[in-house]
N, C-alpha and C positions, 0 to 999 in steps of 0.2 A: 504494500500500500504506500502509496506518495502521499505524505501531510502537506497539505500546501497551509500557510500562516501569512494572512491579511488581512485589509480591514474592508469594513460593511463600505462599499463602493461600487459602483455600476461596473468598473474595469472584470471584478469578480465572476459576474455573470458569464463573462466571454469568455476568461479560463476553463471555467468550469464545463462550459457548454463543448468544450474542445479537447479537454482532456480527456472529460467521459465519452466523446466520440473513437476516439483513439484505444482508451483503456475502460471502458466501463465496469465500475464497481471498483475500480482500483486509485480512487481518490477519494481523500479524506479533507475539507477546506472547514479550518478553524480561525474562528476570532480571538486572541487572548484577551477577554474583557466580561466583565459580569452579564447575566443575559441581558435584555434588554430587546425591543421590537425594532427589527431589520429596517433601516433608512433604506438605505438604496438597491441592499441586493432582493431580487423577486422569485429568480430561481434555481440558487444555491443552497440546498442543503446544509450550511454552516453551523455549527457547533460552537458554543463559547465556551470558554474555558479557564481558569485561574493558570496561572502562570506555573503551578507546581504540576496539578494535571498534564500541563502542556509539557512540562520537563520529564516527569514520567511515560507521556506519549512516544515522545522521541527518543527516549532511550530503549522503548520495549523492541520485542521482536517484531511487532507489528506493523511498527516505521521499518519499510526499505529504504525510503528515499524521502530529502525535505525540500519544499519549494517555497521562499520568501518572498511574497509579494510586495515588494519595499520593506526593507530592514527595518522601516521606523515601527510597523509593528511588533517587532519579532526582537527588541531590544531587551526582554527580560529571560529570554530562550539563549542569547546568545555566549552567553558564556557556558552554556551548559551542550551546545551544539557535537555528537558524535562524531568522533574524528572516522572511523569506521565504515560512513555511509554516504554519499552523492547527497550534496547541498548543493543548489543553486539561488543565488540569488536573481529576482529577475527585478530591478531598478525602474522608479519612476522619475527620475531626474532629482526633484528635490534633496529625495533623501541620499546623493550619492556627489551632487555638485562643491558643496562644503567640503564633505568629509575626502573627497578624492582627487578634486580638482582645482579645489582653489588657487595652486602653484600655477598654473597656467592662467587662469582671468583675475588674479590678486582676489578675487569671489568676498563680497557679495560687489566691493566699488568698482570691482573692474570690468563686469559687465555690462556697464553704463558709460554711456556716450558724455563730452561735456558737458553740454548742456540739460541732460538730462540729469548728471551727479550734481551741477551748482541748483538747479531745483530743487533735488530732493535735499541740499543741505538747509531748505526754508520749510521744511514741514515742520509744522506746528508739533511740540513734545510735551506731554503731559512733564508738569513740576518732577523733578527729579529722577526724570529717562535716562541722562545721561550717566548720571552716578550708578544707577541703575543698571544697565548697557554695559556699562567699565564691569562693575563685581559680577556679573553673569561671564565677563568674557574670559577673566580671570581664575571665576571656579569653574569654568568647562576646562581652563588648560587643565588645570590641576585634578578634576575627577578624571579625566581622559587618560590620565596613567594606569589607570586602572576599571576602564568603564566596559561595558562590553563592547563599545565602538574603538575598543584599543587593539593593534593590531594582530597582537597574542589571541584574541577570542575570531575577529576576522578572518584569518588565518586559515581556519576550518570549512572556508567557503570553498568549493573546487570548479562550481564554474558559475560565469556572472553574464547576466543578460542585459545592458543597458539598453536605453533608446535605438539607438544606430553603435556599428561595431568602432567607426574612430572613438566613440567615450570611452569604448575597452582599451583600447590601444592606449592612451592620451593619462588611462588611470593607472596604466599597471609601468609606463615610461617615468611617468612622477612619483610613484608609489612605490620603488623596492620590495617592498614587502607584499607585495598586494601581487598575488601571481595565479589567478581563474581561470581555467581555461573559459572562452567566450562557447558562449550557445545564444543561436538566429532564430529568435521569436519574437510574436508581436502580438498586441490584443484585438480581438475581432477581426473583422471582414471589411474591407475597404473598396475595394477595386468591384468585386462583382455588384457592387449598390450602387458606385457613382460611375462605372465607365459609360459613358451613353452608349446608347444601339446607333447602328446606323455608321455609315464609311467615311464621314466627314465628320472634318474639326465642327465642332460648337462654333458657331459665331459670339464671340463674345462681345461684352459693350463696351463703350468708352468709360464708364467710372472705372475709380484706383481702390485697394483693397488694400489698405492697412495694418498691418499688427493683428495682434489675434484674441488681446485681453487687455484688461484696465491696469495694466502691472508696466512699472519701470523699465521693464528689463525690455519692453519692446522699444526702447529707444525713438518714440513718438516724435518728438520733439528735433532732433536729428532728423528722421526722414522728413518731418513735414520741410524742413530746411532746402532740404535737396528736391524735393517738390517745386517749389516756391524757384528754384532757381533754373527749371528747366521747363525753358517757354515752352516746346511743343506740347506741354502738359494741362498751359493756362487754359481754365474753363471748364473741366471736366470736374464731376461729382468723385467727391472720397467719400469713402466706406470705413469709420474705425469702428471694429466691435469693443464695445465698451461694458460689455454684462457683466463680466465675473474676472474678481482679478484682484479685487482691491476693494476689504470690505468696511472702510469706514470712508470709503469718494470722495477724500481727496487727492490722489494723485488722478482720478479720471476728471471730477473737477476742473484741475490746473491742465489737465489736456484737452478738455471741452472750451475752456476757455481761450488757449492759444491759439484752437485748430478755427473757432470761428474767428479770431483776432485778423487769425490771416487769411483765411479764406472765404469768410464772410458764409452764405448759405449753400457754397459747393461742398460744405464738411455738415457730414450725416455721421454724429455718431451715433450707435446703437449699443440703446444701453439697456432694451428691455431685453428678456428672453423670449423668444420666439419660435415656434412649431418649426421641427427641422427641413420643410417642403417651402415654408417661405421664407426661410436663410438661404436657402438655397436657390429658392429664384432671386432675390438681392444680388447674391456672390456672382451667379450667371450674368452679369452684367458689367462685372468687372474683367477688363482683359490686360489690367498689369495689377501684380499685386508685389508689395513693398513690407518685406519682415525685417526689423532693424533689430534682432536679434544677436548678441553675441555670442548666449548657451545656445544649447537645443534649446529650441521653443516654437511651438505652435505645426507641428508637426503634419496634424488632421487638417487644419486648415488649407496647407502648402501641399501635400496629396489630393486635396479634395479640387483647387483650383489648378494644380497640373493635369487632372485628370480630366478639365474640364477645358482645356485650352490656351487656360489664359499666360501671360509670361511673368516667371518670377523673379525678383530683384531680394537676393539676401545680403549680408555681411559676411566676405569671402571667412573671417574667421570662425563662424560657426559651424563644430561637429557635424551638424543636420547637411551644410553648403557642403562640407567636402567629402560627409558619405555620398550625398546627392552629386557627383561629381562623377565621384570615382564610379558609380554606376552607370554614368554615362549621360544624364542627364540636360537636359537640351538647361541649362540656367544661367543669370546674369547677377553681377555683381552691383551691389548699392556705392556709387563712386566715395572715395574716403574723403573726409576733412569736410562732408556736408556738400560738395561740389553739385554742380546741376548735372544734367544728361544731355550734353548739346552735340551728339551722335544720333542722326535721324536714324542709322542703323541699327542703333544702340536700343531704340525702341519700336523697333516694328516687329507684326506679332508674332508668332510662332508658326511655320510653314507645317501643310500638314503633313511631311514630312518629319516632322521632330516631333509632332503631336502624338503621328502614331507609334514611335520611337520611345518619347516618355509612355506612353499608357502600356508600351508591352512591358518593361523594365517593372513600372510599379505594378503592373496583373502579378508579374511572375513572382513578386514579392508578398503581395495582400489580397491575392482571391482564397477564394475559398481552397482550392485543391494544395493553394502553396501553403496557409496557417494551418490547414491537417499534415500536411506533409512536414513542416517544421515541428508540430507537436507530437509527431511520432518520433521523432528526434530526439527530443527534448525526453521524451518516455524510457526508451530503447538504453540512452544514457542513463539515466536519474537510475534504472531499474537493473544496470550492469554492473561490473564490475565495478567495486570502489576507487575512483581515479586517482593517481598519484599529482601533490599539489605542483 
């Protein structure tokens, strides 16, 4: 039996729907947390569990194999994790940016643009954040000698599944110690829902598609810069999704505010949530889309409008830009230093030629036949041999 350990989350449902196709009867998906009425998962059989339970689970004969769905759940298992058995961890970025990558983006300031870091240094701080902030930063060095995120309890991971395989690569280069062998999975089905029917590119429209959430790290403020400075652009509707991201609105605030500063009633942001058939007639009408991302970020969205036609503009530094690269990907770079785009080349749209070029790339990666076929991977391992670290 495969224990998988994570939390009540929609992501849940997909695993579970994939492994039981693969393995059925042969997973076990536990919550460590008191019971309590399921938020988001609807048809996971999950189990809650105390922390001790759950250390006695993993250690019986019962566990063959463990799968972490983000470490952040699975932080009081971890020091107690069998050296004996196929763990994998499978990463949602948060929980693995800090702890693994910081050396590379200075993590959290250096994923942030200029003008993005001198904004965020005027958000308003509740009396005594700072002080606050300082002794939090000081007792994580010092619990981390000995936390289960120390890398003596780590250690016992043998293979790690990030977002895209550069975060594998980029974690275990900066990391010494941190040596996973990588496994190629992903959640849900992507490609068989949005590839359209039919032999031709989508006609896409003239509006622009920015960013993917109300959070900092899409660098808003930067791209609208580079917007602003590339006439063949002047006139055309932006698209910022601003739903979910940021839950006390003010950093979407201060982005609402600059985006209409400077472009008056061409900036639509959207900050309700919305039925996913009219986000998606919205997005259908963008045919350049602008992630000023410097982590991975915003993944779904930048799949969802490749697959639809449109062309995308990332930040040659992000993980997400140079997997999407190295697969061959028909994409374009967001010029540095805020520069405009005054290459008419630079922006015309994607020939259907590259279209159907991206959509075979990303089918072979997120339909259906390829997430079974990667989950029986992920099985066939977890369920073999105990792999040497």
């Amino acid at each position: 039996m495969i224990v998988h350990i994570g939390p009540d989350e929609k992501f849940i449902d997909m695993a579970h729907r994939d492994f039981e196709a693969v393995a059925p009867g042969h997973n076990l998906f536990v919550i460590p947390d008191k019971p309590r009425p399921l938020k988001h998962l609807k048809t996971t059989p999950a189990r809650f569990l105390t922390n001790e339970d759950l250390i006695d689970l993993i250690r019986s004969d019962a566990c063959e194999a463990i799968c972490l769905h983000t470490i952040s759940y699975s932080v009081g298992a971890l020091r107690h994790l069998p050296k004996d058995k196929n763990i994998l961890w499978i990463g949602w970025g948060y929980d693995y940016y800090e702890l693994l990558l910081s050396k590379a983006f200075g993590y959290p300031n250096g994923v942030l643009g200029p003008r993005t870091a001198e904004l965020m240094r005027t958000q308003p701080r509740p009396p005594g954040a700072s002080a606050n902030e300082r002794f939090r930063s000081i007792a994580r060095k010092l619990l981390l000698r000995d936390s289960p995120l120390d890398p003596k309890y780590l250690g016992a991971i043998r293979y790690f599944c990030p977002v895209v395989e550069t975060e594998h690569e980029l974690a275990c280069r900066l990391n010494p110690w941190f040596r996973p062998r990588y496994v190629d999975w992903n959640y849900g089905v992507l490609a068989d829902e949005l590839i359209p029917m039919g032999a031709s590119k989508p006609q896409t429209g003239d509006s622009i598609l920015i960013g993917n959430s109300a959070t900092e790290t899409n660098n808003h403020l930067e791209v609208f810069e580079t917007i602003a400075k590339t006439p063949l652009l002047a006139g055309r509707r932006l698209l910022v999704p601003l739903s979910y991201g940021d839950t006390d609105t003010w950093y979407r605030d201060q982005i609402i505010a600059a985006g209409r500063g400077m472009f008056g009633d061409r900036f639509v942001p959207l900050v309700d949530f919305m039925p996913k058939a009219e986000y998606t007639r919205l997005l259908a009408d963008c045919g350049h889309v602008f992630m000023g991302h410097i982590r991975q970020q915003g993944f779904g969205n930048i799949l969802m409008m490749m697959l639809m036609g449109a062309k995308i503009y990332m930040r040659p530094e992000s993980p997400l830009y140079q997997w999407l690269v190295r697969k061959g990907v028909s994409i374009s770079t967001i010029p540095a230093d805020e520069q405009g785009i005054l290459d008419p080349q630079a922006l015309r749209p994607l020939t259907d030629a590259q279209w159907f070029a991206n959509r075979a790339l990303i089918e072979s990666d997120f339909s259906t036949a390829a997430v079974l076929r990667k989950t029986r991977g992920v099985v066939d391992t977890l369920l073999g041999p105990a792999g040497d670290h």
